[in-house]
Every structure is written in structure tokens, then in C-alpha cells.
N, C-alpha and C positions, 0 to 999 in steps of 0.2 A: 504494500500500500504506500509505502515510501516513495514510491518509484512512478508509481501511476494513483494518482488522488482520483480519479474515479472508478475506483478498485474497492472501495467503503461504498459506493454507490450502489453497484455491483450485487454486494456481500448481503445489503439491506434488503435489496430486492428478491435476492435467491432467497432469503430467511421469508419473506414478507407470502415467494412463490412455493414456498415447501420443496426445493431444488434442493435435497438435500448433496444430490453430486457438485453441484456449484459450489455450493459450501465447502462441500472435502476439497474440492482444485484452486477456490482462493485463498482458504484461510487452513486448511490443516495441512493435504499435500505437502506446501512448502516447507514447512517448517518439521515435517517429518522426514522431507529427503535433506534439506539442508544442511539440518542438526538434529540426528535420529537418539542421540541422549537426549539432550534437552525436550524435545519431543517425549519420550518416554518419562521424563522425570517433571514436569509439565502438565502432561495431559494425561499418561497411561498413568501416573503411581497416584498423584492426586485423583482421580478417578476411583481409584479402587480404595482408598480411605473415605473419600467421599460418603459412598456408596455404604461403606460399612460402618460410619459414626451414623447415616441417614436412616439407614437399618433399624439400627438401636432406636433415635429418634423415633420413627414411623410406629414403633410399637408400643410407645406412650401413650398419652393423653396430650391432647389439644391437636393444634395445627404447626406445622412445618413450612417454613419458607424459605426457598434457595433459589440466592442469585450468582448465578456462574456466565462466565463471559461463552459465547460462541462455541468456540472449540471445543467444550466440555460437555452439549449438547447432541452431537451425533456420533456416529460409525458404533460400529461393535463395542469398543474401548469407552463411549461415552456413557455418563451416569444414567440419564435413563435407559439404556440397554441396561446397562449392569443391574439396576432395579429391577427391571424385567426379568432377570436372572435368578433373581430374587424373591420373584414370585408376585409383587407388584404388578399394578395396572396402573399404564401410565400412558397419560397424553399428550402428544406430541411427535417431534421424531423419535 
């Protein structure tokens, strides 16, 4: 997005069109091939902590609310997939 400032325009839209592919080739792709640490330590390990403090959460009393940037919303590795793994119904991608 540095490089091309209608690259956030882009990102809003694919979010806005349910494009979950658009999403992975503007905003994760990159940053998974460019730095596939950082990428895993990032998005795949916070993901999996995520998911299992939400866990715990989820099986209290009241309500839950989590705000995570983009990246942490889709593909397999993303929290709601991992809730879903979890036995959770969830809505969205």
C-alpha cells in the first residue's frame, strides 16, 4: 500500500464485496511470501492464542467483543476459521 495508495481502496472494497481472494493477494499474500516469519508470528501464532483465550471467553457469561485488523479475519489460519474448528458458529468469512 506504500507503493500504490489506491491499494486501501482496493482492500475496502474487496472487504465491503466479500472477495475474500482479493483480500489474500492484497493484504496477506504479500506479507506471507515476503516475510514468511513474520507472517507466521503475526498472523498464524497470534491467531491460535487468539482463538484459545476466545474459547475460554465464549464459554462464560455475557458478551465478547473482538476487534482484529484484516489479516486476522480470513484463510484457514484466520480466527474465525479456527472458531469454527472449535465448534463455533460464526458469521462472516
Amino acid at each position: 500500500m506504500e507503493t500504490d495508495p489506491d491499494e486501501f481502496a482496493l482492500l475496502v472494497q474487496a472487504w465491503m464485496d466479500g472477495d475474500l481472494a482479493a483480500i489474500d493477494r492484497l493484504a496477506i499474500a504479500p506479507l506471507k511470501t515476503s516475510a514468511p516469519t513474520l507472517y507466521r508470528r503475526l498472523v498464524v501464532e497470534r491467531n491460535a492464542r487468539w482463538a484459545a483465550t476466545l474459547d475460554g471467553r465464549l464459554k462464560g457469561e455475557g458478551r465478547t467483543v473482538v476487534v482484529v485488523g484484516l489479516g486476522h479475519l480470513v484463510g484457514p489460519e484466520g480466527v474465525p476459521a479456527r472458531l469454527r474448528a472449535l465448534g463455533y458458529s460464526v458469521k462472516g468469512p
